[in-house]
C-alpha positions as CSV (number, residue, x, y, z in Angstrom):
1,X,24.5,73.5,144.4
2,X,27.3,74.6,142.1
3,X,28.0,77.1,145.2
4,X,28.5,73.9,147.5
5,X,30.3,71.6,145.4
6,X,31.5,72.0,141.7
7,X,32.2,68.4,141.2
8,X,28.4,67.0,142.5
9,X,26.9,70.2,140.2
10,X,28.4,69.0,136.9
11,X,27.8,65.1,137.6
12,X,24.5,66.4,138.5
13,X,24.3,68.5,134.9
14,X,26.1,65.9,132.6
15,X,23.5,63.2,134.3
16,X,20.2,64.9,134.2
17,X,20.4,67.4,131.8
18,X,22.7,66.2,129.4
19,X,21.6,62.5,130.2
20,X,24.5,61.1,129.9
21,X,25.7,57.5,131.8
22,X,27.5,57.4,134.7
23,X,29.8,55.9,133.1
24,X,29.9,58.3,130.3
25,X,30.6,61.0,133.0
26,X,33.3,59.4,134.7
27,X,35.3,59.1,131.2
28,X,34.5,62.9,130.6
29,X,35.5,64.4,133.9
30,X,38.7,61.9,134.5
31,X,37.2,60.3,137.5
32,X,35.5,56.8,138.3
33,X,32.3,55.4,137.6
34,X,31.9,54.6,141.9
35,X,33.1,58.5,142.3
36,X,30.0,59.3,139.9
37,X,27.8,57.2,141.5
38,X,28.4,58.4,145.2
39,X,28.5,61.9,144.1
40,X,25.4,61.6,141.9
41,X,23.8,59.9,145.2
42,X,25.0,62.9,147.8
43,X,23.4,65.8,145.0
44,X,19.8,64.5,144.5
45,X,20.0,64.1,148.4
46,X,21.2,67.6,148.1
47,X,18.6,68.7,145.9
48,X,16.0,67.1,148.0
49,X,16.5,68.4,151.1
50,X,16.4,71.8,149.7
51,X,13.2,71.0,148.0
52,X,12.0,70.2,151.0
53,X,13.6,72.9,153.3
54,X,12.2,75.4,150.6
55,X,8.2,73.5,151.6
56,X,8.1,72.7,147.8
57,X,7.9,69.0,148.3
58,X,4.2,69.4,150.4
59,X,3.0,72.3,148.3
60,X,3.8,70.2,144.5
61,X,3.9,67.2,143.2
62,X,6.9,65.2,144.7
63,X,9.4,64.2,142.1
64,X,11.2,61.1,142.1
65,X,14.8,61.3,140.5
66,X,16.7,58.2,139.4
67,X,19.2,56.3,137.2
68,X,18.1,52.8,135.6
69,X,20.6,50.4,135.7
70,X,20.8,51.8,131.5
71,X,21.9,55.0,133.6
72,X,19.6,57.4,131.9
73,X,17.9,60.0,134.5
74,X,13.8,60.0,134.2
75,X,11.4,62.6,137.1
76,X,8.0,61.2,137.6
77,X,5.4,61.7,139.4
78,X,5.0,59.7,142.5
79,X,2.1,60.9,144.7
80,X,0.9,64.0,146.3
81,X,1.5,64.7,149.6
């Protein structure tokens, strides 16, 4: 990811690994909380479609990621397909 876009890779990183809010991200990299959001939204897509490109999605268990409204990033399992 970090090949396609810097910005979505570290929004990405500073929300899922380093679970940090959205907000929390937008005051670190000096941008706003709807920039976050929208990027955040465009690099799970990302990641997704990769996943699924790659045949992991029908060959694992599918993953779900997402922000609560407390913005903290949880995976879980959601089915097998």
């Amino acid at each position: 990811m970090a090949e396609l876009d810097q910005r979505q890779a570290s929004i990405y990183d500073l929300r899922f690994f380093a679970g940090l809010t959205g907000l929390e991200v937008a005051d670190a990299m000096g941008i706003s909380k709807r920039t976050v959001e929208l990027e955040w939204k465009m690099a799970k897509n990302w990641l997704a479609k990769e996943l699924s490109v790659a045949g992991i999605e029908s060959a694992i268990v599918r993953l779900e990621l997402d922000a609560n409204d407390a913005g903290t990033v949880s995976a879980h399992q959601v089915g097998i397909l």
